[in-house]
FIMIMI-835131 format. One record per residue (C-alpha): residue number from 1; residue in one letter; chain; x, y, z negated. Coordinates in nm, 2 decimals, always signed. Layout:
BEGIN
{kevo NUM 'a' 'A' {X Y Z}};
...
// end
This chain:
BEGIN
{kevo 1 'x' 'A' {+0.00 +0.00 +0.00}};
{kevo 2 'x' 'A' {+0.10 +0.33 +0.08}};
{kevo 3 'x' 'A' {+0.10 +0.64 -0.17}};
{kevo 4 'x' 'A' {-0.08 +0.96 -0.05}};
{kevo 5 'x' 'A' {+0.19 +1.25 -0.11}};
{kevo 6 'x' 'A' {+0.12 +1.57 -0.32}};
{kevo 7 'x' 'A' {-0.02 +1.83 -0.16}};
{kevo 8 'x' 'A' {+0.17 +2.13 -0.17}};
{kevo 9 'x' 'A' {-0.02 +2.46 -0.31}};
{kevo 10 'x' 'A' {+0.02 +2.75 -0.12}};
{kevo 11 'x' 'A' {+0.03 +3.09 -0.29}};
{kevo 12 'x' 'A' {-0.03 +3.39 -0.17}};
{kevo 13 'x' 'A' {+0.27 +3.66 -0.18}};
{kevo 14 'x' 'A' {+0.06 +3.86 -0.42}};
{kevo 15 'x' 'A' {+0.00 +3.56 -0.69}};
{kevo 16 'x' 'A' {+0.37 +3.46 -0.65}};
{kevo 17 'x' 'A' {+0.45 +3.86 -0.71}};
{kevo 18 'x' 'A' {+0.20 +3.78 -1.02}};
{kevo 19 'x' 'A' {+0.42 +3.46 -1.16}};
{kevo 20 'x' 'A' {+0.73 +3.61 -1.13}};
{kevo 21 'x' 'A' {+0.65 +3.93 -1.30}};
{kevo 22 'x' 'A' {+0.44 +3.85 -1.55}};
{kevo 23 'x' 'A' {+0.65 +3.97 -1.84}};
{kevo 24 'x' 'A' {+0.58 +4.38 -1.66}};
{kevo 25 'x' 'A' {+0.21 +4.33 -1.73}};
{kevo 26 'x' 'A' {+0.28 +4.28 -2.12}};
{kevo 27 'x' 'A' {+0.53 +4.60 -2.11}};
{kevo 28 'x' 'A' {+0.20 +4.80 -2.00}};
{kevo 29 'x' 'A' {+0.11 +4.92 -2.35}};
{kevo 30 'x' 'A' {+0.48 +5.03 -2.44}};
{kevo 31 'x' 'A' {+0.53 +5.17 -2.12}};
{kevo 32 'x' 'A' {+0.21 +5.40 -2.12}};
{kevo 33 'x' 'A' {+0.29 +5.49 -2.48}};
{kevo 34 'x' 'A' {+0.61 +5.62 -2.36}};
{kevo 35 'x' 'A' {+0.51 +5.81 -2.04}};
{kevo 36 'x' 'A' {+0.20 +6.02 -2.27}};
{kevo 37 'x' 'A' {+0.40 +6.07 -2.61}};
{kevo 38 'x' 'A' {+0.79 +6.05 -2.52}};
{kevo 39 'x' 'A' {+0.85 +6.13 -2.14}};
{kevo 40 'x' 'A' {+0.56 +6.43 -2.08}};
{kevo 41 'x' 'A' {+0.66 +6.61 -2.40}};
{kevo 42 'x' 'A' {+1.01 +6.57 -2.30}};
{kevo 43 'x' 'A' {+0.99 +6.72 -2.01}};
{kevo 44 'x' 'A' {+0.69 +6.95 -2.12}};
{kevo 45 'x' 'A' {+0.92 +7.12 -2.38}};
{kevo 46 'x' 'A' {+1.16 +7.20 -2.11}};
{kevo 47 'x' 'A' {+0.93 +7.39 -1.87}};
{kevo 48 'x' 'A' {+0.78 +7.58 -2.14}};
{kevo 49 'x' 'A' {+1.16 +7.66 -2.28}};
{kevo 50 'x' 'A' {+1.13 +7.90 -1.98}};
{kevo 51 'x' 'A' {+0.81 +8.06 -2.05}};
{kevo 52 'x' 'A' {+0.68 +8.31 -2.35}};
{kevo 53 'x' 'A' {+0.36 +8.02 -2.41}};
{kevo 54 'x' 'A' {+0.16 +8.12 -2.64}};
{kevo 55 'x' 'A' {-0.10 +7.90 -2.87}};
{kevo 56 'x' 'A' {-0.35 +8.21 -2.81}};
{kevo 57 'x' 'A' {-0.27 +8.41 -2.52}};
{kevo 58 'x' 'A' {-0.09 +8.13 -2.31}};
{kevo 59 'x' 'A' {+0.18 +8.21 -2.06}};
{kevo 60 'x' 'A' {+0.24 +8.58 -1.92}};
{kevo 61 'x' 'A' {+0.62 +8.58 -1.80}};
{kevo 62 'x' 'A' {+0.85 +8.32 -1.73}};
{kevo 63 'x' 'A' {+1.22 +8.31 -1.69}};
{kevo 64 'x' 'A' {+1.54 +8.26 -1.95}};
{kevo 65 'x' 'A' {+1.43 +8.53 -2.22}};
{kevo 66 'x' 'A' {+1.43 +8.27 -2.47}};
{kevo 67 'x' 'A' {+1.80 +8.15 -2.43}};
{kevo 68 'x' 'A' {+1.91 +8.52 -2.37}};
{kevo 69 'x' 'A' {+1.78 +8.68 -2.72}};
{kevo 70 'x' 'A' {+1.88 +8.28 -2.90}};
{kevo 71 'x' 'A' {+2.25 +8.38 -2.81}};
{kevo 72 'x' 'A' {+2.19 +8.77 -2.83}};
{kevo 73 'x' 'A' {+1.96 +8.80 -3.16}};
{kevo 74 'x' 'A' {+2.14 +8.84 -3.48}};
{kevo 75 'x' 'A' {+1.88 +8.60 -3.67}};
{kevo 76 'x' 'A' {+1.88 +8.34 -3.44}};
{kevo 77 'x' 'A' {+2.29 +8.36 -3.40}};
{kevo 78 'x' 'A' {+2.38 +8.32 -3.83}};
{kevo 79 'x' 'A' {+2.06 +8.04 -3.82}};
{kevo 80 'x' 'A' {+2.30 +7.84 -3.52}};
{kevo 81 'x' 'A' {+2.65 +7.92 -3.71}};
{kevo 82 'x' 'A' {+2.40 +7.84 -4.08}};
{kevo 83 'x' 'A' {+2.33 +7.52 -3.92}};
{kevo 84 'x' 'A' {+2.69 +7.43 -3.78}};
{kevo 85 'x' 'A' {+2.80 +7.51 -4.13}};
{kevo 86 'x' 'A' {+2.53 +7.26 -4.34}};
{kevo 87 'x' 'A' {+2.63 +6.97 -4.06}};
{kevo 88 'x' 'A' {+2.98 +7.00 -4.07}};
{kevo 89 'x' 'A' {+2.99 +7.02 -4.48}};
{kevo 90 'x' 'A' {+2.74 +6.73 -4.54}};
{kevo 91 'x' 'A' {+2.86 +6.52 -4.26}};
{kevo 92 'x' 'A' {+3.14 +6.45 -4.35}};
{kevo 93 'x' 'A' {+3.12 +6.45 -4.72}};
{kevo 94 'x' 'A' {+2.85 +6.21 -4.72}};
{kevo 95 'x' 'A' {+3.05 +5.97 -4.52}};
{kevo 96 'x' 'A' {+3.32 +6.01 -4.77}};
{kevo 97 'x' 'A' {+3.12 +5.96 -5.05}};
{kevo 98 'x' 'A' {+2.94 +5.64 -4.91}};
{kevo 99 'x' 'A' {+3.26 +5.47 -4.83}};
{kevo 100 'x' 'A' {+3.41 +5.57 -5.15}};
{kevo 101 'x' 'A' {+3.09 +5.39 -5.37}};
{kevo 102 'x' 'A' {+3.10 +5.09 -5.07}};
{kevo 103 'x' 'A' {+3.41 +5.03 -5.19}};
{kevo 104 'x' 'A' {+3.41 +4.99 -5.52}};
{kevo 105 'x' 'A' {+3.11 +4.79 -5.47}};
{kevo 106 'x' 'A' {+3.26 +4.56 -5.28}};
{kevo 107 'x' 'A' {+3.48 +4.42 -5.58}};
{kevo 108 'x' 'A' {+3.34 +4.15 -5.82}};
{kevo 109 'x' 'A' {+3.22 +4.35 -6.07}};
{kevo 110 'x' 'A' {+2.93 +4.26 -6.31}};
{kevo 111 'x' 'A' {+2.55 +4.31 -6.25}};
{kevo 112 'x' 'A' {+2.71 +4.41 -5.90}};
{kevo 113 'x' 'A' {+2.44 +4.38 -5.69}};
{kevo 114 'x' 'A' {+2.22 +4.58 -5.93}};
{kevo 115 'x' 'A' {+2.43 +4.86 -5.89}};
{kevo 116 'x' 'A' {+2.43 +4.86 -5.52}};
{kevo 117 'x' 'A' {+2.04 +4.87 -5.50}};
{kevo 118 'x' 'A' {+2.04 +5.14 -5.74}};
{kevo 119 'x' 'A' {+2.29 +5.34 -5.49}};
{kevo 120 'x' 'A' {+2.10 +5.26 -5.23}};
{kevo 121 'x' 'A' {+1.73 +5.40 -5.37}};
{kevo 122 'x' 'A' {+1.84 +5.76 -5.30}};
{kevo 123 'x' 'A' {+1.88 +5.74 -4.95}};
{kevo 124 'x' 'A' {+1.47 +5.58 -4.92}};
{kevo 125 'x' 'A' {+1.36 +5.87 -5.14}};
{kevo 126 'x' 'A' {+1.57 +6.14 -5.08}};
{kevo 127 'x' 'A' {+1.39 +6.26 -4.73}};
{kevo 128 'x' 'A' {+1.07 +6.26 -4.94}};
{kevo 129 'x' 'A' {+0.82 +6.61 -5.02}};
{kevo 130 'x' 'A' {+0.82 +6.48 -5.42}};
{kevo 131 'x' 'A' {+1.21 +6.46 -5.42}};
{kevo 132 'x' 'A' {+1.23 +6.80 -5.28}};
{kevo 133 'x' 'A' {+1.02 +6.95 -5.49}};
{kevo 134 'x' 'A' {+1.21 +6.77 -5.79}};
{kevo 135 'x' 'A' {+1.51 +6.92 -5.64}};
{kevo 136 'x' 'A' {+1.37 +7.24 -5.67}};
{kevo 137 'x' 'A' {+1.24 +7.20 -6.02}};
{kevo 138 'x' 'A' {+1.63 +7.10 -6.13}};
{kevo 139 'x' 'A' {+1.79 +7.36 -5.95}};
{kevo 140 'x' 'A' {+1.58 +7.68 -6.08}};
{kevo 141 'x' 'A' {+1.71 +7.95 -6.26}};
{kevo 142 'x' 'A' {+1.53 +7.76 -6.57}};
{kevo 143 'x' 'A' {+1.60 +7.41 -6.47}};
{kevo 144 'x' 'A' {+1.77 +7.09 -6.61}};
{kevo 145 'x' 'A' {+2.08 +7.16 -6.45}};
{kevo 146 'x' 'A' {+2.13 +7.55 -6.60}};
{kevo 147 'x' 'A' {+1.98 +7.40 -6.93}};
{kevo 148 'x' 'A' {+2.27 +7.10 -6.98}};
{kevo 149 'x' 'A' {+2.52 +7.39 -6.85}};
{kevo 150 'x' 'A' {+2.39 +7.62 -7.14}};
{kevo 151 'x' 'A' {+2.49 +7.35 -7.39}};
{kevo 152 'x' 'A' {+2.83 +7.38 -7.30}};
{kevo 153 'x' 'A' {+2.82 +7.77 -7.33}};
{kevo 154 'x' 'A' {+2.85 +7.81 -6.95}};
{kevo 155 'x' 'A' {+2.56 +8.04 -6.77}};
{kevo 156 'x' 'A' {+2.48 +7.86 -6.46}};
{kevo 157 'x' 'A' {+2.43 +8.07 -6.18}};
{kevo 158 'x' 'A' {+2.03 +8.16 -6.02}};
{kevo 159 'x' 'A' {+2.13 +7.87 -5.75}};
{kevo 160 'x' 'A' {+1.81 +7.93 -5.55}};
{kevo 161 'x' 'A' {+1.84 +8.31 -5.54}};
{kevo 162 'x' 'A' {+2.22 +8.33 -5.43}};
{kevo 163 'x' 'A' {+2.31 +8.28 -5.08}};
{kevo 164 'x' 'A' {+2.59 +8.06 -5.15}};
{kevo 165 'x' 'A' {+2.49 +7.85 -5.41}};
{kevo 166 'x' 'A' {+2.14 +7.77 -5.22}};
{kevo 167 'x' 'A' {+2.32 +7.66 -4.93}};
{kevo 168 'x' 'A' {+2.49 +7.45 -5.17}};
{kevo 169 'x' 'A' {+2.18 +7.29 -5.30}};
{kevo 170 'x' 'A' {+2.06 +7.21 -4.95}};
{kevo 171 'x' 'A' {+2.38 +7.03 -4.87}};
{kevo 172 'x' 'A' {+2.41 +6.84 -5.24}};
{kevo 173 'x' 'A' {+2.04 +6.71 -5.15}};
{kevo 174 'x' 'A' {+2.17 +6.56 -4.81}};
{kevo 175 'x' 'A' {+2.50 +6.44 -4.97}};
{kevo 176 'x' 'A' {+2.29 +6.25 -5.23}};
{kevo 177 'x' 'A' {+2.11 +6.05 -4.97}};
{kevo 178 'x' 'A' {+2.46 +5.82 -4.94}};
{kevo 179 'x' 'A' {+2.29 +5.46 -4.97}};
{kevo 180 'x' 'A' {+2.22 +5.41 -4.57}};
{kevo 181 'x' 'A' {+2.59 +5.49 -4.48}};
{kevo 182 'x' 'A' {+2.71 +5.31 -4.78}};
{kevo 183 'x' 'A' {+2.53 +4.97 -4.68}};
{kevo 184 'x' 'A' {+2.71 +4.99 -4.35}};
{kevo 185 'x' 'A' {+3.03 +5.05 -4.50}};
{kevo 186 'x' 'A' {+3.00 +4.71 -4.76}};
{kevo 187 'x' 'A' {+2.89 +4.51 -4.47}};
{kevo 188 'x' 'A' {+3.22 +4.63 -4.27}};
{kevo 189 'x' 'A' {+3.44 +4.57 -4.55}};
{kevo 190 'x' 'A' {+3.31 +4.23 -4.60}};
{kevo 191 'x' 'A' {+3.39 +4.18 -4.27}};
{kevo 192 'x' 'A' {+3.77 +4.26 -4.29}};
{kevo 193 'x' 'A' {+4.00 +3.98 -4.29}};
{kevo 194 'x' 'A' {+4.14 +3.88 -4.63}};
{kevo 195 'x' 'A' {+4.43 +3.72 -4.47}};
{kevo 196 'x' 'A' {+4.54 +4.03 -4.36}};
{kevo 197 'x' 'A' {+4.53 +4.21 -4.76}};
{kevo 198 'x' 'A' {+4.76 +3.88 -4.87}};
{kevo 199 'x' 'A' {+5.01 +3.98 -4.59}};
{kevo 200 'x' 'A' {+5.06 +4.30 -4.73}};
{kevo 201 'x' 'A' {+5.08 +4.25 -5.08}};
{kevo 202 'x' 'A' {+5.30 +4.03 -5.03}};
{kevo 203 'x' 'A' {+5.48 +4.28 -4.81}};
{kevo 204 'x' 'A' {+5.47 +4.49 -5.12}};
{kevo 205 'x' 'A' {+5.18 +4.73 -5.00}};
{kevo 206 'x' 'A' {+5.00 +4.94 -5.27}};
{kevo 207 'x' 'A' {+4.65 +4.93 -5.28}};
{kevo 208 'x' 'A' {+4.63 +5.26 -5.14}};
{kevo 209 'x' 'A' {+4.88 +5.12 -4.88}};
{kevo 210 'x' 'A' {+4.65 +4.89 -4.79}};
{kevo 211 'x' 'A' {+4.32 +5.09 -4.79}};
{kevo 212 'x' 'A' {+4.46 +5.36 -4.49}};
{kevo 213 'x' 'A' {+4.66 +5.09 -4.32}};
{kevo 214 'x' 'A' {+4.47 +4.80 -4.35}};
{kevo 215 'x' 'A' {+4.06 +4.85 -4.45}};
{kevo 216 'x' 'A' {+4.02 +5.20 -4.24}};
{kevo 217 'x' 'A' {+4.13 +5.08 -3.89}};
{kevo 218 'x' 'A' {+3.91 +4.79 -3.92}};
{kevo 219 'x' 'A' {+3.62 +4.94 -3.98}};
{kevo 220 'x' 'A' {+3.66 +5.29 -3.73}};
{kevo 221 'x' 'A' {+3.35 +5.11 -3.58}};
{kevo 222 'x' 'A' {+3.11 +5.17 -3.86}};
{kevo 223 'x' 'A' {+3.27 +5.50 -3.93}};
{kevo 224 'x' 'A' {+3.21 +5.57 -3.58}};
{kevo 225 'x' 'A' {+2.87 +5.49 -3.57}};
{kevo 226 'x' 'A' {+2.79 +5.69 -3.90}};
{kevo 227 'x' 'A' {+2.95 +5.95 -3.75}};
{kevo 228 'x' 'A' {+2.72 +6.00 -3.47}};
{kevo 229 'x' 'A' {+2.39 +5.93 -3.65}};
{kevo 230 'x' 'A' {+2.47 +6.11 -3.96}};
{kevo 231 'x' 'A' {+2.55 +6.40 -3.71}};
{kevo 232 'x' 'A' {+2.23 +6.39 -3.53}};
{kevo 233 'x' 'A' {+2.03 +6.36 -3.83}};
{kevo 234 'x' 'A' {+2.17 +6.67 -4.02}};
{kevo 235 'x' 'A' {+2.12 +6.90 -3.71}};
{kevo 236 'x' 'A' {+1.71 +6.76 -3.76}};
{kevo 237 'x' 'A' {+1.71 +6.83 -4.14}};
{kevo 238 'x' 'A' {+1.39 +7.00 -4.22}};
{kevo 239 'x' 'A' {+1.24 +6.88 -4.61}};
{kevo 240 'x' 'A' {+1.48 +7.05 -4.80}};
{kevo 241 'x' 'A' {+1.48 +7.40 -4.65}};
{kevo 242 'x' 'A' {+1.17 +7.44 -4.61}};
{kevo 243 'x' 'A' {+1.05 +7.29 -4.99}};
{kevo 244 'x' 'A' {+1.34 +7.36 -5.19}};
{kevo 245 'x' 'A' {+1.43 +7.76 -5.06}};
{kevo 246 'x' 'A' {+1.16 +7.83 -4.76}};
{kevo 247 'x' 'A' {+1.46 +7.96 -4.56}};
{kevo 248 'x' 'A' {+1.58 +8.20 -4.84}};
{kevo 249 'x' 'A' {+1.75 +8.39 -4.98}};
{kevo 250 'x' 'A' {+1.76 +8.58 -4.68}};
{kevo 251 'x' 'A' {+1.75 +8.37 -4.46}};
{kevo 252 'x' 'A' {+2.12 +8.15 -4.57}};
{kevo 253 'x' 'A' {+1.91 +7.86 -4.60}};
{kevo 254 'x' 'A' {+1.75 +7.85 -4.21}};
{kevo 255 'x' 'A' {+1.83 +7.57 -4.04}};
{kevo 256 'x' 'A' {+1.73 +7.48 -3.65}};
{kevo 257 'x' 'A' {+1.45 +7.30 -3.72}};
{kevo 258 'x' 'A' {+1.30 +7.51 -3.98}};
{kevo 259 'x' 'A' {+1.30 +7.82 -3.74}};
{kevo 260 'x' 'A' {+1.14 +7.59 -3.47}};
{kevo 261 'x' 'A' {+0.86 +7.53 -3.69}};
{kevo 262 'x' 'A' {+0.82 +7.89 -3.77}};
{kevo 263 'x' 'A' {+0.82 +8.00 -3.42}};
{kevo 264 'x' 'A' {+0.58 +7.74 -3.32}};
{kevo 265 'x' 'A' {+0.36 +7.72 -3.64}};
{kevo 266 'x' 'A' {+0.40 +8.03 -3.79}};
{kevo 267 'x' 'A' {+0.44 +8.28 -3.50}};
{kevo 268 'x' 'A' {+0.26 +8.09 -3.23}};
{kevo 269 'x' 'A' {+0.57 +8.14 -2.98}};
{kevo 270 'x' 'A' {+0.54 +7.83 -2.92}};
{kevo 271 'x' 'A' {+0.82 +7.89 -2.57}};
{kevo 272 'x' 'A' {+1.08 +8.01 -2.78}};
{kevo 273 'x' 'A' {+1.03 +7.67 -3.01}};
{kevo 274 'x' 'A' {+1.11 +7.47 -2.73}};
{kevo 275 'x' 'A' {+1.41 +7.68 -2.61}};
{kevo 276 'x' 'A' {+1.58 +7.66 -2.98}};
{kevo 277 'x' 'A' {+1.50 +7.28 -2.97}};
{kevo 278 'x' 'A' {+1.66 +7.22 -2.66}};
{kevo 279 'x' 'A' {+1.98 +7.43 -2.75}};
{kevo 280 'x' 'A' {+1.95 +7.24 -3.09}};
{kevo 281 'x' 'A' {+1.94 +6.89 -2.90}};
{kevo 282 'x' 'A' {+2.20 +7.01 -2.62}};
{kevo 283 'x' 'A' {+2.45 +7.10 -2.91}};
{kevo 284 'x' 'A' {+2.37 +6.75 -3.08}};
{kevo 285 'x' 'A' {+2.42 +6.56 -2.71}};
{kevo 286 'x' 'A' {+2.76 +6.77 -2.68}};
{kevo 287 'x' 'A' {+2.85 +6.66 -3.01}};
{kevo 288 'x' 'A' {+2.80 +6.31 -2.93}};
{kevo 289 'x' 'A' {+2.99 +6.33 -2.63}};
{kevo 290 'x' 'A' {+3.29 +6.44 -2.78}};
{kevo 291 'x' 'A' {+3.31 +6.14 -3.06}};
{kevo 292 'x' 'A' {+3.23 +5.92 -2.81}};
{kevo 293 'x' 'A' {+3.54 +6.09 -2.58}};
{kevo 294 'x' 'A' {+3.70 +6.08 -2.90}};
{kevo 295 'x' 'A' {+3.68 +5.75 -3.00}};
{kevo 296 'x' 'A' {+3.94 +5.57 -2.78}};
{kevo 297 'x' 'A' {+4.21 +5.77 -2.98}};
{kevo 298 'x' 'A' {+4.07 +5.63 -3.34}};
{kevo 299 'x' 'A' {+3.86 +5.38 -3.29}};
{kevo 300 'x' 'A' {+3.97 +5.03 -3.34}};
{kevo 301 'x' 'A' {+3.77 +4.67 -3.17}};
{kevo 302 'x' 'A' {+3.89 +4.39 -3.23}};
{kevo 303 'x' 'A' {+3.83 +4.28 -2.86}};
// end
């Protein structure tokens, strides 16, 4: 007896388009999502950058007003050099801070892993409205902090009132919020060879030795990598300016962000909001480019 043999299905070009690209058809949803609330506003934000949009009287004049009186205006010029100043103060002291508490954490110590999730908390709550407003209550001219001071006969300065000293505060808050940074850093230094800290002890390398020559190189990747986010994220900072000092005293406390939301929310100039917060995300992008230019000089792989 003979066998009959399959029949072969045909399909059509458009079914077999279908088959092969079914995984498009469940990228729909994310797709949309990013065309309506990512891409549109994106590019949105830059036409109107160009225009003097406002919420109530729309659009009468368009051209590059808005980037001429950003680098021209007095205000608008000490709120760009304010904002240089917080990023390039917190930046890099929160990174030193985080690696410095990594570690000691990474030792044996007891209740050690208590002590890292206590280290850690700040950084979930710090970006919060209640821990702002705590900061505030510490900080005032009748707080906690001028309180323990006045036991030790020292008067603490008005820290909110005083153009320096409220910058300060500001930057202290961001500084606090360590714990992200410092998780990275314990999960690079558990990844650095111990083979290579028995060569050099036995070599004769101090432990300071051994921490620039041997622990930093290896983990330039992580440092890297904080570098950039930590970077991006201070030129956003908005919660603490705006609860701790509203901008004050005299406007030392302004950051980027802060005026964006007063131009937009405040003032309804809603074209000059987009044209700060493209300069503000063209000097983060620039930023970025140069550590990433940067990093071939500094930055060690192990591949």
């Amino acid at each position: 007896m003979s066998s009959a043999a399959p029949k072969t299905v045909q399909r059509t070009p458009f079914k077999r388009w279908c088959d092969e690209n079914t995984g498009l058809f469940f990228l729909i949803p994310w797709i949309l999502g990013f065309l309506i609330f990512k891409a549109y506003p994106f590019a949105s934000s830059l036409v109107y950058s160009f225009t003097d949009l406002n919420f109530f009287k729309g659009i009468s004049q368009y051209g590059v007003m808005n980037y001429v009186e950003i680098f021209t205006s007095r205000k608008t010029v000490s709120v760009l050099l304010t904002t240089v100043k917080y990023a390039f103060i917190t930046v890099p002291l929160k990174l030193v801070f985080a690696l410095f508490i990594a570690y000691i954490l990474n030792f044996k110590i007891k209740f050690v892993n208590l002590f890292r999730t206590v280290y850690y908390i700040p950084s979930i709550l710090g970006g919060s409205v209640a821990i702002a407003v705590l900061w505030r209550a510490l900080f005032k001219d009748t707080g906690v902090v001028n309180t323990i001071l006045g036991f030790f006969g020292i008067a603490g300065p008005d820290w909110l009132a005083d153009k320096t000293w409220a910058l300060f505060v500001i930057c202290l808050l961001r500084v606090w919020q360590f714990g992200s940074a410092m998780v990275l850093f314990l999960a690079a230094l558990k990844g650095v060879p111990a083979d290579l800290y028995e060569a050099a002890t036995i070599d004769g390398a101090s432990k300071t030795k051994q921490f620039f020559s041997i622990t930093v190189p290896m983990i330039t990747p992580v440092i890297f990598y904080n570098l950039v986010t930590q970077i991006a994220q201070a030129f956003q900072e908005f919660n603490g300016p705006y609860i701790i000092t509203q901008g004050g005293p005299r406007n030392a406390t302004t950051l980027v962000s802060l005026l964006v939301y007063n131009y937009a929310f405040k003032s309804n100039e809603m074209g000059m909001a987009c044209a700060l917060a493209w300069v503000m995300f063209i000097a983060v992008a620039l930023l970025t480019v140069i550590a990433f230019t940067s990093q071939k000089h500094w930055v060690y792989y192990a591949d």
